[in-house]
N, C-alpha and C positions, 0 to 999 in steps of 0.2 A: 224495708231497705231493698232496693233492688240492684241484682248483677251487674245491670249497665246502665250508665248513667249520661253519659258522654258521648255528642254526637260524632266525636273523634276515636270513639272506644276501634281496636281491630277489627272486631266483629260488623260491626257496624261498616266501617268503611268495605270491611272484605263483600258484604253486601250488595253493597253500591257499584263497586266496583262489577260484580255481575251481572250488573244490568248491558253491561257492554260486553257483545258478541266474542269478542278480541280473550277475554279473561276469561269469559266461560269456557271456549275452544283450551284456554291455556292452564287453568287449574282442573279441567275435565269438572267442573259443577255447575249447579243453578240455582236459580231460587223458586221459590216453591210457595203462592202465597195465601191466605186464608184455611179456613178450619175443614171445609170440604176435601181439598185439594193434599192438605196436609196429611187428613186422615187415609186418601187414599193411598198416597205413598206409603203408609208404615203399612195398611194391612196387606198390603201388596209385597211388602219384604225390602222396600227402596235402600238405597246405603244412605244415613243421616248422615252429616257430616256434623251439623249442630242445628237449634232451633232456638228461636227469639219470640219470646211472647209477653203481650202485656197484656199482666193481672188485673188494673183497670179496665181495658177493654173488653175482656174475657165473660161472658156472662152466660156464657153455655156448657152447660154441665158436660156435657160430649167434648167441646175442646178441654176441660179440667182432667176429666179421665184419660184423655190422650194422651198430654203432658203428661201425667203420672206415669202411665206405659209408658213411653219411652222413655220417661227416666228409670224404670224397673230395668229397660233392656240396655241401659249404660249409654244413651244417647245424651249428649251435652244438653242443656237445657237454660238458657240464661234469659231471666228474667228483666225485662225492662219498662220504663214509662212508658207512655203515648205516646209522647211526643216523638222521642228517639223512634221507635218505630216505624213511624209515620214519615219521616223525614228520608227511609228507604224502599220506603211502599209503591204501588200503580195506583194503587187506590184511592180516593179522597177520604172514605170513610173507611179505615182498617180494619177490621176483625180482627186484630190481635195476635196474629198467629203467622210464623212464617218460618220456613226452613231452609236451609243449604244441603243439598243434597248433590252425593255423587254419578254425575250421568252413565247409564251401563248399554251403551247401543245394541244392537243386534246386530249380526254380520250374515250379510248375504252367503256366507259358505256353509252356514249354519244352517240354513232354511233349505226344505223340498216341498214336495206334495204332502208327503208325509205331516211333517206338522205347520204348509200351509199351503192350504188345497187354493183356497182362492183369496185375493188383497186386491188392492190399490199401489198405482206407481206414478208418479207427480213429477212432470219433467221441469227442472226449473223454477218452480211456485214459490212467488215472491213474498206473500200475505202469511202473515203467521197466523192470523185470525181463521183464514180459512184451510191451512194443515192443521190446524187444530181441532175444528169443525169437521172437516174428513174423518180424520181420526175417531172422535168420537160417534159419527154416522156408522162407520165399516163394523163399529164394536156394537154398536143395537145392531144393525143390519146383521150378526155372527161369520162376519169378514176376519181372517187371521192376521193381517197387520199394514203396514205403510211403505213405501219402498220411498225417498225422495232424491231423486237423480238430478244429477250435473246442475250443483252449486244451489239446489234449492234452499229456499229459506233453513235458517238453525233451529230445530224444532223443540228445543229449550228456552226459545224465547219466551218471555213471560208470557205475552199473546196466546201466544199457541200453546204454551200450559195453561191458559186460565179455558180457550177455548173447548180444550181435548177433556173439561173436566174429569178430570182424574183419569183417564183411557190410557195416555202417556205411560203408566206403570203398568200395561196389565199387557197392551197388544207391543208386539216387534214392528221399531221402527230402524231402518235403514235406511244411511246415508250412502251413495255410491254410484257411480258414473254410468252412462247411459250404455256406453259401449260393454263396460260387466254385464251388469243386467239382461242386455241381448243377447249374450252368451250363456247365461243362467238360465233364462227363459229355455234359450233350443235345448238347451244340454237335459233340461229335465220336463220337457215335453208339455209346455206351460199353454195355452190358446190364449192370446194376447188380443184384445179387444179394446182400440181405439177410437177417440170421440176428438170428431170433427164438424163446421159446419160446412163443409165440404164433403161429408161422409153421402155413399151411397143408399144407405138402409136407417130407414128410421127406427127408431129404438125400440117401436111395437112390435115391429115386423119380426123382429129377433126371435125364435123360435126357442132355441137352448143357448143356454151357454156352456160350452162345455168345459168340462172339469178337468187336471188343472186351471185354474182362470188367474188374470192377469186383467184388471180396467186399466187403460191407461189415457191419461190426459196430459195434454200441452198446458204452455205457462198462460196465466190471467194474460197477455199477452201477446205472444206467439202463436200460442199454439202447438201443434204438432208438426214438423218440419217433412220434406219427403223422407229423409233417410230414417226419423223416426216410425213414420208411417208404415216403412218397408217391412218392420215386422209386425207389424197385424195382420191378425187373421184375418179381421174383418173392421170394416170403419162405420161407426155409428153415428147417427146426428138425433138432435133434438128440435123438432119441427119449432120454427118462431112463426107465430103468425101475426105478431104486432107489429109497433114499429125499433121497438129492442134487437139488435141481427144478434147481441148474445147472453149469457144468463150470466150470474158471477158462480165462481170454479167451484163456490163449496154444494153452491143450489143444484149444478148439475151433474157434481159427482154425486149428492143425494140421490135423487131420479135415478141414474143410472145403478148404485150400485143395490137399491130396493130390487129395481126389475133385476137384477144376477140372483137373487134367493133362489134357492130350487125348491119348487113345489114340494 
């Protein structure tokens, strides 16, 4: 017998209902979907609000022991078909496994040098696929977290969770306006490094980057505007030599943020 039954059950619709931006901003939650993604969250310490899993689908001993934990740690745990499931999933083919969990931002008054020497700052970025993508890049690459300024994508969107595999819990991500940010930068002595294709120095040429750092990049888009440009220290490009004049935003924040390693 399972918990839920009914594709009109609360839970279910409270679900659904977070698929839209609107409700996730307003109940401060998400969704959280497969056994990867899931797992990350808990060992991460995530706030569960509740999790929905079907026992048929279920066939990995790793999601059964996960379920079990967090029903150990008094996490709600309701058990459902497939079908129901399915009916609230991205997926075609479900894994079984999915959570509502509560979003805990980071605040730009929180962070320094101190515990973030160098990140990423995304003006605008419309594609959740590629915040999510960034995100997970910055966290191989041992980048300290996400900054996404004036109105960037929601970076709770399922996209950009499924993207960030699991990184979303582990690095600081900030939402917060472009004009903060520049004041944050000066105030704590940040070296901000902008990518244009209009930039003067190619990105080999770049000798150091120095520490504090700051990448920053304009929208899939836009770009980087003058006023944003103003506070760079320095403006980077990425030589094209095809017939492409630009790369997509997650391939050359890759690039870029490999080369800021420090030897």
């Amino acid at each position: 017998m399972f918990d839920i039954t009914s594709h009109q059950n609360a839970k279910i619709k409270q679900v659904r209902a977070l698929g839209r931006k609107k409700e996730r901003a307003s109940q401060g939650m998400f969704v959280v979907e497969g056994i990867r993604h899931v797992g990350e969250a808990a060992e991460a310490g995530a706030n569960f609000e509740f999790v929905l899993y079907a026992p048929d689908l279920l066939t990995s001993e790793f999601a059964n022991e996960l379920i079990s934990d967090l029903k150990s740690k008094d996490v709600p745990c309701y058990s459902t078909d497939g079908e129901a499931l399915a009916s609230v999933t991205d997926k075609e083919n479900p894994q079984g496994l999915l959570a509502v969990i509560r979003w805990q931002p980071a605040s730009l008054t929180t962070l320094s040098p101190d515990n973030f020497n160098w990140g990423v700052a995304l003006v605008a970025s419309q594609d959740p696929g590629n915040v999510g993508t960034i995100l997970r890049t910055l966290d191989a690459a041992g980048a300290d977290g996400l900054l996404l300024l004036d109105n960037s994508v929601d970076p709770t969107h399922s996209t950009a969770v499924r993207a960030s595999m699991g990184t979303l819990f582990w690095k600081p991500v900030v939402q917060t306006t472009f004009e903060d940010f520049a004041t944050w930068t000066k105030a704590h002595g940040y070296h901000v490094y902008g990518t244009s294709a209009h930039g003067s120095l190619d990105y080999r040429a770049v000798k150091e980057y120095k520490r504090p750092s700051i990448l920053l990049l304009g929208s899939e888009r836009e770009g980087l505007n003058a006023e944003r440009i103003a506070v760079c220290e320095q403006l980077i490009k990425l030589p094209m030599g095809g017939r492409a004049t630009s790369l997509n935003l997650a391939v050359a924040a890759g690039i870029l943020i490999y080369q800021m390693i420090e030897d």
